[in-house]
C-alpha positions in Angstrom: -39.0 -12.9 13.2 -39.9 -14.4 16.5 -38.4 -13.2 20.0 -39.2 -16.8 21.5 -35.5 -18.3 22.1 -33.7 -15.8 21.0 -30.6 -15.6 22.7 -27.1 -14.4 21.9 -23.8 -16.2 23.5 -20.5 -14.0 23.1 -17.6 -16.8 23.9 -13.8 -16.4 24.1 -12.3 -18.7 21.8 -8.9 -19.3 23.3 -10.3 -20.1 27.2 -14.3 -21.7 25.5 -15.5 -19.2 28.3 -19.3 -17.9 28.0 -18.3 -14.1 28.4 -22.1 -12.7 28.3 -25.4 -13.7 27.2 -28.0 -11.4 25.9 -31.7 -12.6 25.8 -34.0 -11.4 23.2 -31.3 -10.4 21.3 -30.4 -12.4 17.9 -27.0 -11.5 16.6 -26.6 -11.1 12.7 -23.0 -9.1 12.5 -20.0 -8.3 14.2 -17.9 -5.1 13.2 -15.3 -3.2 15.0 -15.8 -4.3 18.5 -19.6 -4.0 17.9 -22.3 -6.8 17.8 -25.1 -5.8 15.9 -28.6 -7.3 16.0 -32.3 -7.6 16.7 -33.5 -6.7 20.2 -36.5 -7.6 21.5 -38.1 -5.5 24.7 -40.3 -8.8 25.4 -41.2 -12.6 24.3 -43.7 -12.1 21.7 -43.4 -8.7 21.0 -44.5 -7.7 17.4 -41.7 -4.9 17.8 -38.0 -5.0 17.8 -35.0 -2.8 17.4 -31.7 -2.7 15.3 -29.4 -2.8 18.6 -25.5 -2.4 19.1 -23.4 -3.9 22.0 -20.1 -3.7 23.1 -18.3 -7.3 22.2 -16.2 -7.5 24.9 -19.2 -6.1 27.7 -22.4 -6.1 26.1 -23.0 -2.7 27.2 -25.6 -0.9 25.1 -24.0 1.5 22.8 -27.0 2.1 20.5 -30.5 1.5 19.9 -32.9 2.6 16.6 -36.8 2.9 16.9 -38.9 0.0 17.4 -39.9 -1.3 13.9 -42.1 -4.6 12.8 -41.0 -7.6 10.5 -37.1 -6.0 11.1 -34.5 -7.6 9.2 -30.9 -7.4 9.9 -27.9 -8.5 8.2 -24.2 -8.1 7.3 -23.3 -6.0 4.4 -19.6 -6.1 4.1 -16.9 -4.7 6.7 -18.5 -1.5 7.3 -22.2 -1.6 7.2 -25.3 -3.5 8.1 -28.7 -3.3 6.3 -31.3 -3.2 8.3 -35.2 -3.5 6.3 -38.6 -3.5 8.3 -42.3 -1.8 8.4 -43.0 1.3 10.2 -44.5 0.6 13.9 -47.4 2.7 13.3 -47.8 1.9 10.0 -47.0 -0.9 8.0 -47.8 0.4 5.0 -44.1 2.3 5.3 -41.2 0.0 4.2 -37.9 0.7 4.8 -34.3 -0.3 3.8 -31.3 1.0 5.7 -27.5 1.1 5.8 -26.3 1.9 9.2 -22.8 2.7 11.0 -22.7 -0.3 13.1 -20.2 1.7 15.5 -22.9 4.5 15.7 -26.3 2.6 14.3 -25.9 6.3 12.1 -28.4 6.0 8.5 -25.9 6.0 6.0 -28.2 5.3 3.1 -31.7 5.1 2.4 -32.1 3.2 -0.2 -35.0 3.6 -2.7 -38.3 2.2 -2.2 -38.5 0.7 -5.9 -35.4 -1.9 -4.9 -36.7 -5.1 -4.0 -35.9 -7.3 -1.2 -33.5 -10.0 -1.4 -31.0 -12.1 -0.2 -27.6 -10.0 -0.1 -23.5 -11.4 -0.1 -20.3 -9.3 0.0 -18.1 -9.6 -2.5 -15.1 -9.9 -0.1 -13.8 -6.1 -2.1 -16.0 -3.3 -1.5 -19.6 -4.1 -2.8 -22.9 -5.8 -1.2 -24.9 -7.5 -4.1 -28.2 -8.5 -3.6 -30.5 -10.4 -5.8 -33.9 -12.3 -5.8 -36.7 -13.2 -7.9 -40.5 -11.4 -8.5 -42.3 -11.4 -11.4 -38.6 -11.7 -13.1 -35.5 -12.1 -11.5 -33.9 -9.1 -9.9 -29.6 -7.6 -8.9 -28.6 -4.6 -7.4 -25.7 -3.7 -6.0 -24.1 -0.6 -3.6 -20.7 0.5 -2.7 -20.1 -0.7 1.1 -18.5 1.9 2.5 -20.9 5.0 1.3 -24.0 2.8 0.6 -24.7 4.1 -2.5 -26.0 2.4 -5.5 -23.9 1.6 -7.9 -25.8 -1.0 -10.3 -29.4 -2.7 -10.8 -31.1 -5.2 -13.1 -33.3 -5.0 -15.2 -32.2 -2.0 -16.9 -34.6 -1.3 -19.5 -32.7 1.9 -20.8 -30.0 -0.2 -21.8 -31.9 -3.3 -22.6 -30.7 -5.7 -20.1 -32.7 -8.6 -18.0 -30.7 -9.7 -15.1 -29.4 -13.2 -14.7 -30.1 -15.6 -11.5 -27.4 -15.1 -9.1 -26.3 -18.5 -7.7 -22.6 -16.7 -5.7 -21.0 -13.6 -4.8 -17.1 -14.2 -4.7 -13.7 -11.5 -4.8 -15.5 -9.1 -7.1 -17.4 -11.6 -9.4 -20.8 -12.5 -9.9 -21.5 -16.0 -10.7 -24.9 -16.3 -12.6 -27.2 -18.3 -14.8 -28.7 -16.8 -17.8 -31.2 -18.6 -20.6 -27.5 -19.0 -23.0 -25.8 -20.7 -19.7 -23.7 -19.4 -17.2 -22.1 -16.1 -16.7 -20.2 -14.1 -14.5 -20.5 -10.1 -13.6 -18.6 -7.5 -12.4 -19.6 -6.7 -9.0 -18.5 -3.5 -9.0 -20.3 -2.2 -12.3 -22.1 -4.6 -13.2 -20.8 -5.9 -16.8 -21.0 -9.2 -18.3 -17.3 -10.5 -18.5 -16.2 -12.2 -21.8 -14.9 -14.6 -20.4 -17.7 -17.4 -19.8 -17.4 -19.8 -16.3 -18.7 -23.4 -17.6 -20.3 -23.7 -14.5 -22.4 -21.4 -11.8 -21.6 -22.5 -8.4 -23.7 -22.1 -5.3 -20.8 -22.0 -3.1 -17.5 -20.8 -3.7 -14.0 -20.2 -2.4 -10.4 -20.0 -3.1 -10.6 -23.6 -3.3 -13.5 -25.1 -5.0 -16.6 -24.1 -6.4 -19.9 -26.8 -5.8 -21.9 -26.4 -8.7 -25.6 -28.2 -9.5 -26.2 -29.9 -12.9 -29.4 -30.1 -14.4 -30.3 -33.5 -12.9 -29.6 -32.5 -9.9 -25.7 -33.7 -9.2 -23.8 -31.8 -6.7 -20.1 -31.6 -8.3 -16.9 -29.9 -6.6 -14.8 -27.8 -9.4 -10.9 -26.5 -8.3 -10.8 -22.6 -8.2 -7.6 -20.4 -9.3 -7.9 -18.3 -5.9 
């Protein structure tokens, strides 16, 4: 990402007043009293940092190793996840779960994991899922970081669906047959079949595509 306009605003809610303001610094979670982020030494710089503040002060309470192409995002209550290139070598990939109190590794996780776009499943696991040569799920328990899950399994002779939402310990998903759901926490196909993969859902409604395109709004149970 590029440092150019980066800036981070903390703002008190009840009085709308701008409590500090951190340039170079793009926010992506907050967790315990701690904003976590990427931190930039200087506009342009190839190299930036996984970063922690104090929410209420912005003091500095941590700092990892300058990295290149850093990523940094949520992963539940307890974690972030952190992926990037080595600074002196970007042949070395890496993918992190840190202690956003302590920016401590909790997890490495394997190289043979792909990247992808990750959701919480508002319970206790981060699911993440994209698309290569063939689409792609993995999931990790968001206290401890370990992995719990991943498709494809080929041991066990199972492709893995496109992943449309994560929601309270489901997996919504679209498979050749139609739609599905998972359990986030293991990974099983549920018997019980959805009629519809949403994109978005909530305890109210779920907003589901058709196939010609038509954005429809479907009531949840919770």
């Amino acid at each position: 990402m590029s440092s150019f306009g980066a800036t981070t605003y903390a703002v008190d809610l009840d009085s709308h007043r701008v409590l500090w303001t951190k340039d170079l610094f793009r926010a992506a979670s907050v967790t315990g009293g701690v904003v976590t982020g990427e931190k930039w030494d200087k506009n342009g710089s190839d190299y930036s940092a996984v970063t922690g503040y104090d929410l209420a002060t912005a003091a500095e309470k941590w700092r990892a190793e300058d990295r290149i192409n850093l990523d940094v995002m949520p992963a539940g209550p307890h974690l972030i996840l952190a992926t990037a290139q080595k600074k002196t070598d970007y042949q070395v990939h890496s993918r992190q779960l840190l202690d956003p109190a302590t920016g401590q590794v909790k997890r490495d996780l394997p190289d043979d994991l792909p990247g992808g776009d990750c959701a919480h499943d508002s319970t206790s696991t981060l699911v993440c899922a994209g698309y290569g040569p063939e689409f792609y799920v993995w999931a990790v328990d968001d206290t401890s970081g370990a992995l719990r899950w991943q498709l494809p399994d080929k041991n066990a002779g199972r492709i893995a669906p496109q992943v449309t939402a994560v929601w309270h310990g489901l997996i919504y998903a679209k498979a050749n047959d139609g739609p599905l759901t998972l359990d986030a926490r293991t990974g099983a196909d549920l018997p019980t079949r959805p009629g519809i993969a949403p994109y978005l859902v909530n305890g109210y409604t779920g907003l589901a595509l058709s196939d010609d395109r038509v954005l429809t709004a479907y009531p949840t149970n919770g």
